[in-house]
C-alpha positions as CSV (number, residue, x, y, z in Angstrom):
1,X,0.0,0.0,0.0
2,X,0.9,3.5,-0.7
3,X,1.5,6.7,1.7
4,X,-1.1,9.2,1.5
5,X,1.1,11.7,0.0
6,X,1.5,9.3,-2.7
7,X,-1.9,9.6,-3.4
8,X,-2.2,13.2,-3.1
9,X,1.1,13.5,-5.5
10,X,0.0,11.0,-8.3
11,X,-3.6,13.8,-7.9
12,X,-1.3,16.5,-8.8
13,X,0.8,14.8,-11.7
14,X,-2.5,14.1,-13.1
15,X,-3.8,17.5,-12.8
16,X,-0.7,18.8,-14.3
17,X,0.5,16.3,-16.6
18,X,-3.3,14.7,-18.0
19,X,-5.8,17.1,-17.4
20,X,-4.5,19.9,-19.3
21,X,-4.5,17.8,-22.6
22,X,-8.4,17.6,-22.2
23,X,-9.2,20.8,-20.9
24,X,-8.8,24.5,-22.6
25,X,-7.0,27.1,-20.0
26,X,-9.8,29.4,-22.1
27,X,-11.9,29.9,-24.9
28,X,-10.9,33.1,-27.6
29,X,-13.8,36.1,-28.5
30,X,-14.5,33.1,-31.7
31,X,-14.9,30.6,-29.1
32,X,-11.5,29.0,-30.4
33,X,-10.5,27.0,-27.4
34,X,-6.9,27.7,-26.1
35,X,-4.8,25.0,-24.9
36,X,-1.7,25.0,-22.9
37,X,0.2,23.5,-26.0
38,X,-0.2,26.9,-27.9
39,X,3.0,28.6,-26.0
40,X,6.3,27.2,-25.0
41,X,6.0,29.2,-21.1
42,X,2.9,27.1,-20.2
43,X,4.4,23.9,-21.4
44,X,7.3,24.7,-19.8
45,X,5.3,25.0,-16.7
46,X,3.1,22.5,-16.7
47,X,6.3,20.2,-17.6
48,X,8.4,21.5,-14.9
49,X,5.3,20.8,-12.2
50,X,4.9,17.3,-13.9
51,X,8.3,16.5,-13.4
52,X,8.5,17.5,-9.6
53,X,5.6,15.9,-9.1
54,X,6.6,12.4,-10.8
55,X,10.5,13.1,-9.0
56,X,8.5,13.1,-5.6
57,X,6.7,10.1,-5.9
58,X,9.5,7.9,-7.0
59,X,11.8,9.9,-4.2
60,X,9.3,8.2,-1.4
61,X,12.6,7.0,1.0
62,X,13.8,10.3,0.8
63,X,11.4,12.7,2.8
64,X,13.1,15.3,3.0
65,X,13.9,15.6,-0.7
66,X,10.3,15.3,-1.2
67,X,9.4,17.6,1.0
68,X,11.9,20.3,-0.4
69,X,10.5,18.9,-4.1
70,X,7.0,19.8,-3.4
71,X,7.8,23.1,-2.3
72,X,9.2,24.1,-5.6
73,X,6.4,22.6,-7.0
74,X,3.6,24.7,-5.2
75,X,6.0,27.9,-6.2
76,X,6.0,26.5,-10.0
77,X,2.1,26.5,-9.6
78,X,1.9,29.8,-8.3
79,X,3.9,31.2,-11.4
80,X,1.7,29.7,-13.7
81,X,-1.6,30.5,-12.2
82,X,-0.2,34.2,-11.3
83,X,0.6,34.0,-15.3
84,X,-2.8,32.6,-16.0
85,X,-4.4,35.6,-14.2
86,X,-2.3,37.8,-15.5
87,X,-3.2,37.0,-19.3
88,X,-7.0,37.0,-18.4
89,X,-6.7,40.1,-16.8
90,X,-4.4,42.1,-18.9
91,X,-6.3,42.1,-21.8
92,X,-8.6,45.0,-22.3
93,X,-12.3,43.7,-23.4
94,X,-12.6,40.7,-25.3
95,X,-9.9,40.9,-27.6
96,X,-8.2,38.0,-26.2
97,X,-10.0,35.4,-23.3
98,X,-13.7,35.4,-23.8
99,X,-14.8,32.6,-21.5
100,X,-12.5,31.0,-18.7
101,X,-11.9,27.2,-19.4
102,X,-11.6,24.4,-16.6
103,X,-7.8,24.5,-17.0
104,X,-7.1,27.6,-16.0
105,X,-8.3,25.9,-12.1
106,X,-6.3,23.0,-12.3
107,X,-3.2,24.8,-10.9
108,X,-5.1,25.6,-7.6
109,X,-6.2,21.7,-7.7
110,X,-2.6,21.1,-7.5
111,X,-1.5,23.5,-5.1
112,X,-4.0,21.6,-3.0
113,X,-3.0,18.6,-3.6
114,X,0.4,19.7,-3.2
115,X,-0.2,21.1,0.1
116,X,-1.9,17.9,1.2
117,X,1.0,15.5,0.3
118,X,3.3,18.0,2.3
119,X,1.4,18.0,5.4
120,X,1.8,13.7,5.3
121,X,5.4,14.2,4.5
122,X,5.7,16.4,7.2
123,X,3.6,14.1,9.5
124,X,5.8,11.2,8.3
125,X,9.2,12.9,9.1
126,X,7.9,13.6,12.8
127,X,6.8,10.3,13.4
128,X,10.4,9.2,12.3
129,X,12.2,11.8,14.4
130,X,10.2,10.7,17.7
131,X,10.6,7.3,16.9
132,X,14.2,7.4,16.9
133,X,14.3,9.8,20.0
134,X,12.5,6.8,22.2
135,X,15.8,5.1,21.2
């Protein structure tokens, strides 16, 4: 059986790494949907958070590392949510966004999730430390 940070990190690599391939971050004025694969910062993004997220799980011995891991992943997902806001908000009218898609929430899913899986980790790492100070 798996740790529950396990399962909230697996959460966030799908909600960085699946999700965004199904839904639009927004829909244009023509009601084009825009998806994350239509400009190299949000791939980079959503790759970078993917990445941290698939390094933690497979880092599970190391608790530490995937506490420092998931960190730098919930900072990754602020930059690209405070980017996402940024685009919707900068644009004067409807010249650019018209209609907010599903994607443009999954950061905040997995800054959740994120936030989750750090709070086992730390839990974890405590019950270590006061297992080895009965010692």
């Amino acid at each position: 059986m798996f740790r529950p940070q396990t399962y909230y990190l697996i959460g966030s690599l799908i909600a960085t790494g699946l999700l965004p391939f199904v839904f639009p971050l927004w829909h244009d004025a023509a009601g084009k949907p825009f998806y994350f694969m239509m400009d190299i910062v949000y791939i980079a993004l959503f790759g970078l958070s993917t990445t941290l997220s698939l390094l933690s799980i497979l880092s599970h011995s190391k608790r530490q590392q995937q506490f420092v891991m998931g960190r730098l992943n919930i900072i990754s997902n602020l930059i690209l949510l405070g980017l996402l806001v940024y685009r919707t908000l900068s644009t004067s009218g409807e010249t650019a966004v018209s209609e907010k898609g599903v994607g443009m929430f999954l950061p905040i899913f997995s800054i959740v999730l994120l936030v989750l899986a750090n709070k086992a980790i730390k839990k974890d790492e405590d019950l270590v430390k006061s297992v080895d100070r009965l010692r």
